[in-house]
Residue, then its C-alpha position, 0 to 999 in steps of 0.5 A: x481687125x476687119x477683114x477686108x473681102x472681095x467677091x468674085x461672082x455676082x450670081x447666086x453664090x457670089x451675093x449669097x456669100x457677100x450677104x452672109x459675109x456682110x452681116x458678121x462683125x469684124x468683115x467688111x465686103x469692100x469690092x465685086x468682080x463681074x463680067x462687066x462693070x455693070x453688073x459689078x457696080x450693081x452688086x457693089x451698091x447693096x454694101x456700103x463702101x463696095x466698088x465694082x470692077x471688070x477684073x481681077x487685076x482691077x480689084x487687087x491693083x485699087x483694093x488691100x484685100x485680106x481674101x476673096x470668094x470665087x463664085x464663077x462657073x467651072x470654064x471661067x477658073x484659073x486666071x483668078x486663082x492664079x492671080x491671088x496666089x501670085x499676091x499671096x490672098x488666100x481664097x474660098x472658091x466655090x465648086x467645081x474647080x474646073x473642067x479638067x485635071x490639069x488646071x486644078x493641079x497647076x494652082x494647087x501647085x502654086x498653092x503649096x508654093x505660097x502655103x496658102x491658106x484656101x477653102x472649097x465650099x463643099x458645104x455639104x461636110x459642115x452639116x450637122x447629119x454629117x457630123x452625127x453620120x461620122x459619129x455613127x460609122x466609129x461604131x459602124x462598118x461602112x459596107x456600101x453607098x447609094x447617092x444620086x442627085x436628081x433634077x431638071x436642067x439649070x437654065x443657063x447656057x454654059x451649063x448645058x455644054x460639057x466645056x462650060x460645066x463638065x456636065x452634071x457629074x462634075x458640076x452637081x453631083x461632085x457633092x455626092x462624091x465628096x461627101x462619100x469620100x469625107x464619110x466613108x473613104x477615098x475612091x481607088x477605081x470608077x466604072x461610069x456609063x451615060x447617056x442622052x436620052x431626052x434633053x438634047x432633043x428638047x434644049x438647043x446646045x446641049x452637049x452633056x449627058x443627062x443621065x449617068x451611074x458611076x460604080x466606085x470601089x474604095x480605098x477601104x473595101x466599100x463599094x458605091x454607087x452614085x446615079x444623076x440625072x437633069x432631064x426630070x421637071x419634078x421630083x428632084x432630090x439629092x442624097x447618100x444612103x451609106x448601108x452599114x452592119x447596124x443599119x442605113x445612113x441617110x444624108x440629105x440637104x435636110x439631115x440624117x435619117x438614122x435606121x438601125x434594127x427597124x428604127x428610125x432616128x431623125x437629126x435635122x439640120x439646125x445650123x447653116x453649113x454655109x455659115x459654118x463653112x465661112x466661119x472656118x475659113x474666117x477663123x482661118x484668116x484671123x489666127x492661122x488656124x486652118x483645123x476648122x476647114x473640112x475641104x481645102x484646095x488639096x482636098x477638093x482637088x481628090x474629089x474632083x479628080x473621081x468626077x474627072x475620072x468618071x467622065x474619061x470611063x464615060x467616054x471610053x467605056x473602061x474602069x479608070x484607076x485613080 
């Protein structure tokens, strides 16, 4: 049996997938939507037997497809979702998964419906630290977090504005949050304050706070707290430090770093997340086995819920309960 794969996203993460997807036996990457036919037969041209389309609509009504990657930005969800769901495809969709609560709550209604199967690439959980740091907290109390995500601002337009991203919270740094819900525990309440304090004076268009602190109470009793910023040019970093009663966890892109009684341990990262991510979800499409998958739709759409939040307690200046 070969899958049959089609991208939707021609950016980075859409030929990021289609290259790894390309390269594993038994997946054939056979179609490209993009913004226009242009791009998409570009795309379609480095695969063999790939064709290029300017919709969703266009790839499913001339390609049999057995699933597909949504690689879009965060304003341009929900007429492909609804599109697959409609014809039963399951789909990995990259995050975030919107700009607000109500669409994601749609299509995973429609999801449920149809029992589809779905995936969310928080790619950050199918790390090997992660792995080891959920091994470590069985024996540990978790007591509270620190995470940040820390950059410059990304170049293209509609991430600077707050209807295109949902800003940094949403579209970044919502893998800081997800990965302190899969280790430490679900999010009872938020308390957010941010702020413009340079970018908007700089960049035209520019509609999204650059900086910004959350404080999170947990389900479990823990507090957090998850800080970002995208007004540095250097510097940048991205992480969760969880403070246990044995000592400190901290996750970054390359690993864990263990300190406990003075001590540190490192685990690097040996394998690739997202290798590991498409490989759970593929597994998922050849035997019905979802058990692989660590974010589904339902899941992302908690995560994405706490950044929803953190943005209404922005706006208005009050704790929001979730």
């Amino acid at each position: 049996m070969t899958l049959q794969i089609g991208i939707v996203g021609t950016g980075w993460f859409g030929m990021m997938h289609a290259e790894k997807l390309a390269k594993l036996p038994g997946v054939k990457v056979t179609a490209f939507v993009a913004t226009n036919q242009q791009k998409a037969d570009l795309a379609a041209r480095r695969f063999d037997g790939a064709r290029g389309y300017e919709s969703i609509h266009q790839m499913l009504d001339d390609r049999k497809l057995d699933a597909v990657y949504i690689c879009v930005p965060p304003f341009a969800h929900g007429e492909i979702e609804k599109a697959l769901i409609e014809r039963g495809i399951p789909f990995l969709v990259e995050k975030p998964i919107g700009v607000d609560e109500q669409l994601p709550s749609e299509i995973l209604q429609g999801i449920q419906e149809k029992k589809l199967i779905t995936s969310v690439g928080y790619h950050f959980r199918y790390m090997d630290g992660t792995d080891r740091a959920k091994e470590l907290l069985r024996d540990r109390t978790a007591l509270m977090a620190l995470g940040y995500w820390m950059g410059s601002m990304p170049g293209v337009s509609w991430w600077r504005k707050m209807e295109g991203s949902g800003g940094q919270f949403v579209e970044q740094t919502t893998h800081i949050v997800d990965l302190l819900r899969y280790t430490v525990g679900e999010v009872s309440e938020v308390y957010a304050a941010y702020g413009d304090r340079f970018m908007s004076s700089v960049e035209d268009g520019v509609t999204v706070p650059d900086v910004g602190t959350v404080t999170l109470k947990l389900v479990g009793g823990a507090v957090a707290t998850i800080s970002n910023t995208c007004a540095i040019p250097a510097g940048d970093r991205a992480g969760l430090h969880i403070y246990t009663n044995k000592g400190v966890l901290e996750l970054t892109h390359g690993g864990l770093i263990d300190t406990e009684a003075g001590r540190k341990t490192e685990y690097a990262n040996a394998s690739d997340p997202y290798e590991r991510e498409n490989e759970a979800f593929l597994h998922a499409l050849k035997t019905g086995d979802t058990s692989q998958i660590r974010s589904t739709y339902a899941d992302a759409v908690l995560t994405h819920n706490v950044t929803i939040a953190a943005n209404a307690s922005a706006r208005t200046g009050l704790p929001v309960k979730l």
